[in-house]
C-alpha positions as CSV (number, residue, x, y, z in Angstrom):
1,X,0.0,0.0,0.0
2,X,2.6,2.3,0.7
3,X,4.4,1.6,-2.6
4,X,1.2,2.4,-4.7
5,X,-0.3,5.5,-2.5
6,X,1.6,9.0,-2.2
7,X,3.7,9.6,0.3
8,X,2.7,10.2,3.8
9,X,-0.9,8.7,2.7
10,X,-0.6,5.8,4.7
11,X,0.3,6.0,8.7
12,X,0.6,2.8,11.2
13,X,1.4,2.6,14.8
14,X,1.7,-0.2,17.0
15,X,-2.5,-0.8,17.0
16,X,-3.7,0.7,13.7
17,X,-3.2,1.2,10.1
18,X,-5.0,4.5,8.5
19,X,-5.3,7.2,5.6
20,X,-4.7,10.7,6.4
21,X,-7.9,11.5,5.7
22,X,-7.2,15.1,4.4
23,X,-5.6,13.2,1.4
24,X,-9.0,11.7,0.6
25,X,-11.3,12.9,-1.8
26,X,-14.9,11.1,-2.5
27,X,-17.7,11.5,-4.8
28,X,-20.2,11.7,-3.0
29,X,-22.8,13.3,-5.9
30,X,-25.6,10.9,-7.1
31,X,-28.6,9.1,-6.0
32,X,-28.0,6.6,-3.4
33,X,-26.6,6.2,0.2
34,X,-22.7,6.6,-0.1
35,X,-21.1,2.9,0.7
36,X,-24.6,1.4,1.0
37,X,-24.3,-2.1,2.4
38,X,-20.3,-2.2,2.8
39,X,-19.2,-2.9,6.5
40,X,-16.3,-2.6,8.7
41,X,-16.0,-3.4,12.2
42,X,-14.1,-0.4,12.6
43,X,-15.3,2.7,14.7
44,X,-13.1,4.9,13.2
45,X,-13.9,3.7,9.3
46,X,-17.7,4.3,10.8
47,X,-17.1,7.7,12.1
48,X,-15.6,8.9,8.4
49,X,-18.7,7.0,6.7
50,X,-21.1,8.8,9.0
51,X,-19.3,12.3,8.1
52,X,-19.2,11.3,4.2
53,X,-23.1,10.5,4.1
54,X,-23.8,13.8,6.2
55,X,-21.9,15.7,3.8
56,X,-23.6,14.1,0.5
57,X,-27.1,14.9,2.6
58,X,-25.9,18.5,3.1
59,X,-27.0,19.1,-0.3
60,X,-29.8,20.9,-1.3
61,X,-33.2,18.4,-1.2
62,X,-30.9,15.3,-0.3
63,X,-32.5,12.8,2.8
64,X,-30.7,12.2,5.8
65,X,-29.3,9.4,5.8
66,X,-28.4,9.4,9.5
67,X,-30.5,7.4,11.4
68,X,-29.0,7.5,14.6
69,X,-29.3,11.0,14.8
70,X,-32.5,12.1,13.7
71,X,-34.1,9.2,15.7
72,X,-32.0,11.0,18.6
73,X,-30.1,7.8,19.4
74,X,-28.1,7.7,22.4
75,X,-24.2,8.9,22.1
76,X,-21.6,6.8,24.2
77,X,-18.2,7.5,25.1
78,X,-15.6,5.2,25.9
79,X,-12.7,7.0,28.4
80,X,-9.2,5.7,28.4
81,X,-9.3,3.5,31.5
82,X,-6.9,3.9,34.8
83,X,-3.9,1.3,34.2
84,X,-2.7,0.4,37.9
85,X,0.8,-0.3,39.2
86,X,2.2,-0.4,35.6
87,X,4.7,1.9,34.2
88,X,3.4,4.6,31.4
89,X,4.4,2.8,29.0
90,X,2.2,0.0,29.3
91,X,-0.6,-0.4,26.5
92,X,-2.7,-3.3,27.8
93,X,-5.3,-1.2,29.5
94,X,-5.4,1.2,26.1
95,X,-6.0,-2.1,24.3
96,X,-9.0,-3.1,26.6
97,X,-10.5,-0.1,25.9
98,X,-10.0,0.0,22.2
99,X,-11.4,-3.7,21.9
100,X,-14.7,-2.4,24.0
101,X,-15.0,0.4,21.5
102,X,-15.0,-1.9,18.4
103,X,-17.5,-4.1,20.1
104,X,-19.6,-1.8,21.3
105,X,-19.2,-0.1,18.1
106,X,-21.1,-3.0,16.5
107,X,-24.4,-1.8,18.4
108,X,-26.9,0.2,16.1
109,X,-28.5,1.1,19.4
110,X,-26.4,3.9,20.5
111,X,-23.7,5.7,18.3
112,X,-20.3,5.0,19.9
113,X,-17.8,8.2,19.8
114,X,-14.7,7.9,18.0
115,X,-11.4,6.7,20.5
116,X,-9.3,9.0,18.9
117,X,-11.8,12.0,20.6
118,X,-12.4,10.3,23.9
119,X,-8.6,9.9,24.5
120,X,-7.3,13.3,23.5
121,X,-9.3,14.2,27.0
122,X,-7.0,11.6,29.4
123,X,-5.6,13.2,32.6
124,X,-7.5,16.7,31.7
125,X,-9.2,17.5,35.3
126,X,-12.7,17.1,33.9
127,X,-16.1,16.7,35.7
128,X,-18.1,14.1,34.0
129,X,-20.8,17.2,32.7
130,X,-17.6,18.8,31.2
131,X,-16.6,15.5,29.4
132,X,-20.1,14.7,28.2
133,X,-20.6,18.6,27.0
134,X,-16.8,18.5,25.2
135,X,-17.9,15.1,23.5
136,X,-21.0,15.3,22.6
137,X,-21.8,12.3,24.7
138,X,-25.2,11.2,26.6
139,X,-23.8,8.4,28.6
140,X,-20.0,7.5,29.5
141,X,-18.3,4.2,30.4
142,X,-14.6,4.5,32.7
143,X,-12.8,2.2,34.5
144,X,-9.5,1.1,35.8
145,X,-7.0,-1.9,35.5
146,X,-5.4,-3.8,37.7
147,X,-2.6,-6.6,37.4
148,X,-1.3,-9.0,40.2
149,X,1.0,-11.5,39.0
150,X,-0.8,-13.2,36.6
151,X,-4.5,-12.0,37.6
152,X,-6.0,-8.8,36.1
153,X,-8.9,-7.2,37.6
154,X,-10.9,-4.5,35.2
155,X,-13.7,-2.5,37.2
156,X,-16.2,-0.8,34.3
157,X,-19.1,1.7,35.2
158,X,-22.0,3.5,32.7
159,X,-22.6,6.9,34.2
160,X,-25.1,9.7,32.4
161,X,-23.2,12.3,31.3
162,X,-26.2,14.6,32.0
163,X,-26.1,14.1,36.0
164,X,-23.6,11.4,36.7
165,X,-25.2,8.9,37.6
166,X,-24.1,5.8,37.8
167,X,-26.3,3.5,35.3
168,X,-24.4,-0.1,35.9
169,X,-21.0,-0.9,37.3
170,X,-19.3,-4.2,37.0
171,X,-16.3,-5.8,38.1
172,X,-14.6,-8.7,35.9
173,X,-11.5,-10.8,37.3
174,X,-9.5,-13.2,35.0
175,X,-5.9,-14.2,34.1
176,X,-3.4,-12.6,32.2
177,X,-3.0,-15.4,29.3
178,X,-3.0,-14.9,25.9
179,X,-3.1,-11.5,25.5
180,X,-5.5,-10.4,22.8
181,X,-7.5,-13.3,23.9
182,X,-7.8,-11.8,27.3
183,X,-8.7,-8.7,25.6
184,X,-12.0,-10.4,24.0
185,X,-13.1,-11.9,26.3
186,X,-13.2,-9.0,28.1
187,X,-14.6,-6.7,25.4
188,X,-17.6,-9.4,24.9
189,X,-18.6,-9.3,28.2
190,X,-18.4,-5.6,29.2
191,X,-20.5,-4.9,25.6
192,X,-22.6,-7.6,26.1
193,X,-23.7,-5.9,29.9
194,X,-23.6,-2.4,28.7
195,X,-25.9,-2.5,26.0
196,X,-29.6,-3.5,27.2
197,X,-28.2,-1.6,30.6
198,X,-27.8,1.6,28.6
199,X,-31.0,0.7,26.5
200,X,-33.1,0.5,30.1
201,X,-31.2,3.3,30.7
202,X,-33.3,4.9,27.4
203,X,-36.5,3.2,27.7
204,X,-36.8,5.1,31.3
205,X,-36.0,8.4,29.7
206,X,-38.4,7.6,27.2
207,X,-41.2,6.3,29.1
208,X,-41.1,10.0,31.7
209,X,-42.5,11.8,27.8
210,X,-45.7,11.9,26.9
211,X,-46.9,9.0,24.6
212,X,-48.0,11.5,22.2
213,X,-44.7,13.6,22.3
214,X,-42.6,10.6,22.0
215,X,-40.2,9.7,18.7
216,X,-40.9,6.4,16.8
217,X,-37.4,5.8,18.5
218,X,-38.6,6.4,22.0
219,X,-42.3,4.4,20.8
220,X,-40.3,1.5,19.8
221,X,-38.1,1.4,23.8
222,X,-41.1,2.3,25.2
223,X,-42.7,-1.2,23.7
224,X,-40.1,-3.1,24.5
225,X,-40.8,-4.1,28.2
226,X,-44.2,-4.8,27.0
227,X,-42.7,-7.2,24.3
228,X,-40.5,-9.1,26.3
229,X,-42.9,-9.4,29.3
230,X,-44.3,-12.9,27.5
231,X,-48.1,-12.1,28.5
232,X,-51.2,-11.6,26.7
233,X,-52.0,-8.3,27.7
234,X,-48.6,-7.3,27.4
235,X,-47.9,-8.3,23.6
236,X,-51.4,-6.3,23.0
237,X,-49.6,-3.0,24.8
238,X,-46.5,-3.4,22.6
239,X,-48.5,-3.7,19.2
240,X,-50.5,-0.6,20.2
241,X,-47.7,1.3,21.1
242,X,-45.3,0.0,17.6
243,X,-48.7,1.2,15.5
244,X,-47.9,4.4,16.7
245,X,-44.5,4.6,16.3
246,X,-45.6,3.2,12.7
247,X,-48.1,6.3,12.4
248,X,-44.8,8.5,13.1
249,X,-43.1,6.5,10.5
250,X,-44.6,4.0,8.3
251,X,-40.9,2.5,6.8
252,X,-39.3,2.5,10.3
253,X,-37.6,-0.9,10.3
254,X,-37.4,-1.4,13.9
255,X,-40.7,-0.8,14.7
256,X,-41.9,-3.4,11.5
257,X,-39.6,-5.7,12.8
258,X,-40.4,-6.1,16.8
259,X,-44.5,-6.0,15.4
260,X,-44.1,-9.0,13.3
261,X,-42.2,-10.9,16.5
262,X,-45.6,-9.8,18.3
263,X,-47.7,-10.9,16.2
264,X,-45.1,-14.3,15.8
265,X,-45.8,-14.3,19.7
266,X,-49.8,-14.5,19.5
267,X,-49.1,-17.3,17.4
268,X,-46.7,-19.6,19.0
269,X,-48.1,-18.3,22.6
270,X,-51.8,-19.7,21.9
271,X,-53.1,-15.8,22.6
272,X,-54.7,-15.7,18.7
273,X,-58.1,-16.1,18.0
274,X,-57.3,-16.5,14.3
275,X,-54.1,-18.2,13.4
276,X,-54.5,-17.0,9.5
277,X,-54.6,-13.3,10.8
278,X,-51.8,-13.1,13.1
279,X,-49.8,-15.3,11.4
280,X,-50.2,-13.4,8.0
281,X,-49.6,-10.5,9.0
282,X,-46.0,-11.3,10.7
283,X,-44.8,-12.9,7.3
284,X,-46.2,-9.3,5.6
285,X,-44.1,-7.4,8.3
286,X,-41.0,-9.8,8.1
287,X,-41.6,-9.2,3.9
288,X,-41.8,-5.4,4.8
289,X,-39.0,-4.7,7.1
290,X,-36.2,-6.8,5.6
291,X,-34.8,-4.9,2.9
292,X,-35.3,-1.7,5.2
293,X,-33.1,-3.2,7.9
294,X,-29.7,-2.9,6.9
295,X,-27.0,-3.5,9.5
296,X,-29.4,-3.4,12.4
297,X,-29.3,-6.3,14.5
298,X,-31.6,-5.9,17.0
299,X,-33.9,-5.9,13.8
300,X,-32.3,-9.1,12.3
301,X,-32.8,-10.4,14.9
302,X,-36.9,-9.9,15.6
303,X,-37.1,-10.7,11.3
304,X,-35.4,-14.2,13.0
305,X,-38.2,-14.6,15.4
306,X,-40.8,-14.0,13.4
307,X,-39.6,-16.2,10.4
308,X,-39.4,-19.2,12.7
309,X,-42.2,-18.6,15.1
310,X,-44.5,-17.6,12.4
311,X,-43.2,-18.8,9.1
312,X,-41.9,-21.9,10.1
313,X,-39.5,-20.9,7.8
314,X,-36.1,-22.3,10.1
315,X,-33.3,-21.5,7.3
316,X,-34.6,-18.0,7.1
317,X,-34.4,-17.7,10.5
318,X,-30.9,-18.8,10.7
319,X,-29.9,-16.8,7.9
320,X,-31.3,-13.5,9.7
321,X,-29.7,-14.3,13.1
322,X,-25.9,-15.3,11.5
323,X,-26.5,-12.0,9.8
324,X,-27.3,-10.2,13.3
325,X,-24.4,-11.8,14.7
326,X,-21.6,-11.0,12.0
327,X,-22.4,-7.1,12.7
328,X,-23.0,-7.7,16.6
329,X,-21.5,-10.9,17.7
330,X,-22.2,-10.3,21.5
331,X,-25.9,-9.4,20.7
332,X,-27.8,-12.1,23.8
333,X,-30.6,-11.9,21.7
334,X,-29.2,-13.2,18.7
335,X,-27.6,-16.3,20.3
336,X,-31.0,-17.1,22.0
337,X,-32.8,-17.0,18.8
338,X,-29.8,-19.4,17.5
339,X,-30.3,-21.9,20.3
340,X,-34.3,-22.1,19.9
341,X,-33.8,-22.3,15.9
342,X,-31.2,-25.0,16.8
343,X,-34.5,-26.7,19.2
344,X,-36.6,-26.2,16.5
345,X,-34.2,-28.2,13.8
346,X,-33.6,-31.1,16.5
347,X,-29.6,-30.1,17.3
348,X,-29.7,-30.1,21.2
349,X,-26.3,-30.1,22.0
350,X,-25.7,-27.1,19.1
351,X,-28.7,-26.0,21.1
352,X,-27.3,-25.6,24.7
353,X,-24.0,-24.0,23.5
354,X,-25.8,-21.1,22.2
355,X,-28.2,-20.7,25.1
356,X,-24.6,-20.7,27.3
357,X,-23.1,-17.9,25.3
358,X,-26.1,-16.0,25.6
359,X,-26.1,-16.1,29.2
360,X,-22.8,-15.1,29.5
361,X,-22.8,-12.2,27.5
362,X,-26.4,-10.5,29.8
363,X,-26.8,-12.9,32.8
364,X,-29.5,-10.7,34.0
365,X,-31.5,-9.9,30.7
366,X,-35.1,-9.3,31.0
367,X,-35.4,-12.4,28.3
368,X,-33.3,-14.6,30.3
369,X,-36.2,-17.1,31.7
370,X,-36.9,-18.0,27.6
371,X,-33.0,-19.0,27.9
372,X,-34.0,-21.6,31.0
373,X,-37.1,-22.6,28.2
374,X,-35.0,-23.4,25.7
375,X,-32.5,-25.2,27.7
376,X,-35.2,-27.4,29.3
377,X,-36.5,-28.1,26.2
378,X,-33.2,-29.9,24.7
379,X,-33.2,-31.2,28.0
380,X,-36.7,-33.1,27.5
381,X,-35.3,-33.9,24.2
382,X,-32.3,-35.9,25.8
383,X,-34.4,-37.5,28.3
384,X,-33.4,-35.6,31.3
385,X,-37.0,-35.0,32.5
386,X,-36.3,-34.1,36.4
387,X,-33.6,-31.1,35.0
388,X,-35.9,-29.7,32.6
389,X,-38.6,-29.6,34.9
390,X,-36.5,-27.8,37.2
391,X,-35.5,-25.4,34.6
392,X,-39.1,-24.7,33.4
393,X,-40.2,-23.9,37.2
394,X,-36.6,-21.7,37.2
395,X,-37.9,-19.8,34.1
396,X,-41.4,-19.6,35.5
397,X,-40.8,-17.6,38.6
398,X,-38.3,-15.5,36.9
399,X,-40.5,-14.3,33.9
400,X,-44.0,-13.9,36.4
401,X,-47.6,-14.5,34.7
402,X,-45.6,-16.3,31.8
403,X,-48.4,-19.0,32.1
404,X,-48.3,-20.4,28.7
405,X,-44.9,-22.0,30.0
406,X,-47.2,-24.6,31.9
407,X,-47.7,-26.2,28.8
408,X,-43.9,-27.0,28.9
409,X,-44.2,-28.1,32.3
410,X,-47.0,-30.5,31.3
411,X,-45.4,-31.9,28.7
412,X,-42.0,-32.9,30.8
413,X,-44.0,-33.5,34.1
414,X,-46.0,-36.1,32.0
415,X,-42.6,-37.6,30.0
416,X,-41.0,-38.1,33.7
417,X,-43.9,-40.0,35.1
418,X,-45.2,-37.3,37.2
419,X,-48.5,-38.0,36.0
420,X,-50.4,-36.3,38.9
421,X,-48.5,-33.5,39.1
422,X,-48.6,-32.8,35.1
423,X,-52.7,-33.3,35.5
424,X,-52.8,-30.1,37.6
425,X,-50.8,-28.5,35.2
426,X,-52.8,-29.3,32.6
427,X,-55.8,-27.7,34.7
428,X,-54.0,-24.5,35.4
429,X,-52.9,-24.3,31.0
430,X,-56.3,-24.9,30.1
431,X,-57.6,-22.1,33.0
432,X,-55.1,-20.0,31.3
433,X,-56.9,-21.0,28.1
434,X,-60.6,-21.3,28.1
435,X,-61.2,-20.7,24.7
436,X,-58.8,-22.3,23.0
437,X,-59.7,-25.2,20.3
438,X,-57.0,-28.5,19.6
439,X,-57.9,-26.8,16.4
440,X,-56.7,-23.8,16.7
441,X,-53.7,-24.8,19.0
442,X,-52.2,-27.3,16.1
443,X,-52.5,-24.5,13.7
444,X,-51.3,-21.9,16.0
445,X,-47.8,-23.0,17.0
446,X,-44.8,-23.7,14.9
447,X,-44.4,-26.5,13.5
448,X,-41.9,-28.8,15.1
449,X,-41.2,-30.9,12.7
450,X,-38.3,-33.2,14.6
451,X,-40.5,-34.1,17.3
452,X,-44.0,-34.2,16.0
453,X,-45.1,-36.2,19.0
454,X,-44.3,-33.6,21.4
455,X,-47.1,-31.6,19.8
456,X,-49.1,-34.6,19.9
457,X,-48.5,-34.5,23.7
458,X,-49.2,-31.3,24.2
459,X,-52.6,-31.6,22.7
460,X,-53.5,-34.3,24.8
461,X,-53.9,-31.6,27.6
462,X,-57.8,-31.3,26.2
463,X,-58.4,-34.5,27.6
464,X,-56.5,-35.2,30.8
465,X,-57.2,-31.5,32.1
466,X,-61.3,-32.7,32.4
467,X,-60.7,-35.6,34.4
């Protein structure tokens, strides 16, 4: 490269290779989003892109092609971190913090502020107002490093910019091995936590504005804890309050996306009256949003939902989550949609691994009691009836009023000889259910099409449930 570019084009240091980007002319006249499609895990490469499509929409009657900022997405900083009894010279905790950026860089959820700007404030005496204010930043994330022989131990903490306050704060110990290894797994697992803690972070700001004065951004948050609550009433909330955020903007992929995993949800959940209806109209909306998603994964990854909880349609799904998880590869969501896909295709052991790595990366995520689910499921599926069961009790006092799960329960309670106990549960399903047809319940729920008799259980509730 340096042979073939001008001199001085071309600059390297010990981490990076870059263009002096004052050397760098584009074209940027023409219909069209500049780069459309192309992607780099780079935040600095998606810093110049943003700039470069701002510029081409600075032109008279051009469309912004910015979503982040005219949804008013979050802006996070990432701080050079405290390096502890090390000399100056030392750039492991620098390379911590440049391997969070990149991950968290990954995350359409929030725009993540260039390194090169966060660093060019270290050891200014700066409140965290003045840094937010200098950066342009809604929420930061600090912390320090700390070596002992052959242990490290990195302590990370989201704070608002606006006030201060603390948002989340984690500490993570490990062991100074491989070094770049060490540095992933540490980036995976402070992005993993920061992102749905700085998205509850949003949804609470959102939810203190007025429904009617809220963004479809802030409609969408604001439908999420409805969403992911797993009740009948609940899913209803969410669709209302997507609709709206739909009224706001009718092509807004996010909101298309999370309303066809509803609507997938009154499917698979039993809560539809007409399985035609609901599951029509989540095919439309998966047909709708995906070529308006682009490189959002949270969106890929509700278009995977949908596709296999609606559609039946498992390879889609897959396709949509590997997609989610090239741009975002510590998106929880993504690898829990991988392990039920894997359920749903009959590869329990694939099955458990992804459920384990979505765990790890948000061990306290509001979904996490559909992670217990799936793992009791390949768990029934192996034969291992007393563990699932204990799983799908696990998952049904962490996720409360999640009654449909008691079809679950039945199912394994039955399979392990617990044939009293599964009678009550079958009782409490179908109290949970009163109007619900074996009709309408085999055309309702996806089709499992490895283990066809465990539908056939399932529908046996009907019966034992009147005696």
């Amino acid at each position: 490269m340096r042979r073939d570019l001008p001199e001085g084009m071309l600059m390297a240091d010990r981490q990076y290779v870059w263009l002096q980007s004052s050397g760098i002319a584009c074209d940027l006249e023409g219909d069209g989003v500049f780069l459309d499609g192309f992607d780099l895990a780079s935040e600095g490469f998606e810093d110049w892109l943003r700039l470069m499509r701002a510029t081409a929409d600075a032109a008279p009657g051009a469309a912004s092609q910015l979503p982040e900022f005219k949804e008013g997405r979050p802006r996070l900083a990432i701080l050079a971190f405290d390096e502890l009894g090390v000399t100056d010279a030392d750039m492991f905790a620098d390379g911590v913090v440049s391997e969070i950026t990149s991950a968290l860089s990954r995350v359409s959820d929030f725009h993540v502020i260039a390194r090169q700007s966060a660093f060019a404030l270290r050891g200014q005496p700066l409140d965290i107002q003045t840094i937010g204010e200098r950066l342009g930043a809604d929420y930061l994330v600090e912390g320090s490093v700390r070596r002992s022989g052959d242990r490290v131990r990195i302590t990370v903490e989201l704070v608002s910019a606006g006030d201060g306050r603390a948002v989340w704060a984690e500490r993570f110990d490990d062991r100074m091995d491989d070094l770049f290894d060490l540095q992933d797994r540490i980036a995976a697992q402070v992005a993993g936590q920061i992102a749905p803690n700085l998205r509850n972070a949003e949804i609470a700001r959102a939810s203190q504005r007025p429904t009617a004065d809220r963004t479809a951004y802030e409609l969408v948050l604001t439908a999420l804890p409805h969403f992911w609550a797993h009740r009948r009433e609940e899913n209803v909330k969410a669709i209302a309050l997507l609709d709206t955020a739909l009224d706001h903007e009718p092509d807004y992929a996010p909101a298309l996306a999370y309303k066809a995993w509803c609507h997938a949800h009154q499917c698979c959940y039993l809560w539809s009256k007409d399985a035609v209806t609901d599951r029509t109209l989540a095919i439309d909306l998966v047909a709708r949003a995906a070529p308006l998603v682009r490189d959002d994964p949270a969106s890929l990854v509700a278009l995977s939902a949908a596709s296999a909880l609606a559609g039946d349609d498992f390879e889609q799904a897959d396709q949509f989550a590997d997609r989610a998880l090239t741009l975002d590869p510590n998106n929880a969501w993504g690898w829990l949609r991988k392990g039920w896909n894997a359920i749903y295709r009959g590869c329990t052991d694939e099955s458990l691994t992804y459920f384990d790595r979505a765990e790890a990366l948000s061990p306290l995520d509001p979904f996490h009691f559909n992670v217990l689910f799936g793992r009791s499921a390949a768990l029934r599926k192996m034969k291992r009836y007393d563990e699932s069961i204990e799983l799908i009790q696990r998952g049904m006092r962490a996720g409360s009023g999640v009654v449909w799960a008691y079809r679950m329960l039945f199912t394994s309670l039955w399979l392990a000889g617990r044939r009293e106990e599964a009678l009550e549960t079958a009782r409490k399903w179908r109290d949970s259910n009163p109007d619900l047809t074996p009709e309408l319940m085999r055309a309702l729920l996806p089709k499992w099409f490895h283990e066809p008799e465990h539908v056939e259980l399932m529908l046996t509730m009907f019966d034992v449930s009147e005696n």
